[in-house]
C-alpha angles and dihedrals in degrees: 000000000000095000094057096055101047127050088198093059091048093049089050091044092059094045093049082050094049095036077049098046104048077039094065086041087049080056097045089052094042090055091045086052089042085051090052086044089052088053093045092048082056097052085057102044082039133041091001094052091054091044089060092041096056083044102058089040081053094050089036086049088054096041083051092047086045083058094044085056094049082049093061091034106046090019094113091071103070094214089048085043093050088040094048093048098046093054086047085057093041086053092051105045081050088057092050099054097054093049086053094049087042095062092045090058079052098048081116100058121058108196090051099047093050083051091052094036083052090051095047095051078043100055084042086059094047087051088064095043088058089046085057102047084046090055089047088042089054091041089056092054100265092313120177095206100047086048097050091047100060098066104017110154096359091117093058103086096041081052083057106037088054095043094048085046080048095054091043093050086047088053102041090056095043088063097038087053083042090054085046101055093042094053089044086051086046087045091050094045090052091047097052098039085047090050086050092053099048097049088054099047079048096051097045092051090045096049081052101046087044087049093041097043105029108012107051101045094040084060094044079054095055092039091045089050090040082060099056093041079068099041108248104135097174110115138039125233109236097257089178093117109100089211132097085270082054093049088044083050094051092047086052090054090044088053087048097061096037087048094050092047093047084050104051089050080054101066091033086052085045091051089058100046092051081056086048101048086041080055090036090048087054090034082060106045089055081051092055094044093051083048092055089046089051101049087055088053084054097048092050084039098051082050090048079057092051095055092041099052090045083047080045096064087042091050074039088063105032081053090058088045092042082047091065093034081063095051099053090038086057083044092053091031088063090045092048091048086059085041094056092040085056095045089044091057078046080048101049094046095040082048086049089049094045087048081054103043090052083052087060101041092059090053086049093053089041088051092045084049099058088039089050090060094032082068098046 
């Protein structure tokens, strides 16, 4: 599987969960608050609505009892009479409208709709009514009076009954937005406690995956380093993961043995050169005691110097003597050359004398002999 070969994929993997996680509880949140929208979007399209309906038929019924008023008032004049009154009728189909449309937003609730239902036949009463105090204000000659006293006090009870389904309406609207608000803080409350929660939870399984996945064996790694810096190569690290941590792990085990074995040639290699320095320490004490030797040589040696520099500058003198010496033996040798010459020539004659004289020996001998036989 990808995610066990590679720590990058695993780390992503856990932020893409978390980012995912507090993602579908941003959702949630975000539908709980729709759905407080939605209800929000019906108080508007609902009780609001129909406030602001009654409302408008409220405001539309004064403005219709104002024009009644500029009928009775301005009535005299024809034209003022046939605009008033136009604007009266204009007021009241408008009021009429709205209470229609008003009971058809109600068309749920029962009870509201028969009270507007009941408004709007009475407004239509009212309406006849008006028509009938118009018909005794024109009889009497356009008389203020005549006219106000035929319907004198009949729209008070329309104006009531549509303030007290106003205030209802206004009410009505007031506790549903209550309910609302109360349900979006609840909503709100729950969302943030929810996003709390899940940040936590995510927090708390990530510190334990971290810790279960990073952290541990990142510190069994060190540990297990910090082993071997003192020596101690007992023991392999668990270098089962497939992951980067699992390849580290191999590559400690890999150090371990290469760590063990250089040690071990360490100590062999130690052991020699404890056999080597016991060889070097006799090698140097023969060496000190040659040195010693050989300081006392030196020592003879520096007085056989001595002597012989001091024989040196005898030998120095008789050279000088034997120097001279040379000088008058090459002086008398080149006399005694002339002299040998000289004694060479004595040599050659006395050699030709002698020649002579044997010459004449034998003439002698010969002589004696025939002397000698001359006698006999």
């Amino acid at each position: 599987m990808f995610l066990q070969t590679s720590l990058r994929a695993q780390i992503l993997a856990l932020l893409g969960g978390s980012l995912a996680l507090i993602l579908v509880t941003a959702l949630a949140c975000f539908s709980f608050l729709s759905n407080g929208m939605q209800a929000y979007q019906g108080l508007l399209s609902g009780p609001l609505e129909k406030s602001a309906r009654i409302d408008a038929a409220n405001l539309n019924f004064k403005t219709q009892v104002q024009e009644w008023k500029n009928v009775l008032l301005r009535g005299s004049d024809k034209a003022q009479l046939d605009k008033f009154w136009g604007q009266f009728e204009a007021q009241e189909r408008k009021v009429q409208d709205l209470l229609g449309q008003l009971s058809e937003l109600a068309a749920d609730d029962r009870a509201l709709k028969s009270k507007i239902d009941s408004l709007r036949s009475e407004h239509q009463t009212l309406g006849v009514n008006y028509r009938k105090g118009r018909d005794a204000y024109l009889a009497a000659g356009a008389d203020f009076s005549v006219g106000d006293k035929a319907v004198s006090g009949i729209d008070r009870s329309t104006a009531q009954q549509m303030e007290a389904l106003a205030s209802e309406l206004h009410q009505q609207s007031l506790e549903q937005a209550q309910v609302i608000n109360a349900a979006g803080d609840r909503t709100i409350l729950l969302g943030t406690a929810l996003m709390l929660g899940a940040t936590v939870v995510i927090g708390l399984f990530s510190v334990w995956l971290v810790n279960r996945n990073l952290v541990n064996p990142i510190r069994e790694l060190i540990e297990h380093i910090a082993q071997l810096s003192r020596g101690n190569f007992g023991q392999h690290v668990d270098a089962t993961r497939q992951d980067e941590l699992g390849k580290l792990a191999v590559a400690a085990n890999v150090l371990r043995d290469f760590l063990a074995d250089t040690f071990t040639r360490l100590k062999r290699s130690s052991s020699d050169l404890d056999t080597a320095s016991g060889e070097l320490n006799s090698i140097a004490t023969l060496m000190a005691q040659g040195t010693r030797e050989q300081f006392s040589r030196t020592d003879q040696v520096a007085t056989a110097m001595h002597e012989m520099s001091a024989t040196a500058q005898e030998v120095a003198r008789h050279a000088v003597e034997a120097a001279g010496a040379a000088d008058a033996a090459d002086s008398a040798a080149r006399q005694g050359e002339k002299v040998m010459q000289a004694t060479i020539k004595t040599i050659t004659d006395i050699r030709s004398e002698i020649s002579n004289t044997s010459e004449v020996i034998r003439r002698l001998e010969a002589d004696s002999g025939r002397i000698g036989r001359c006698w006999k």
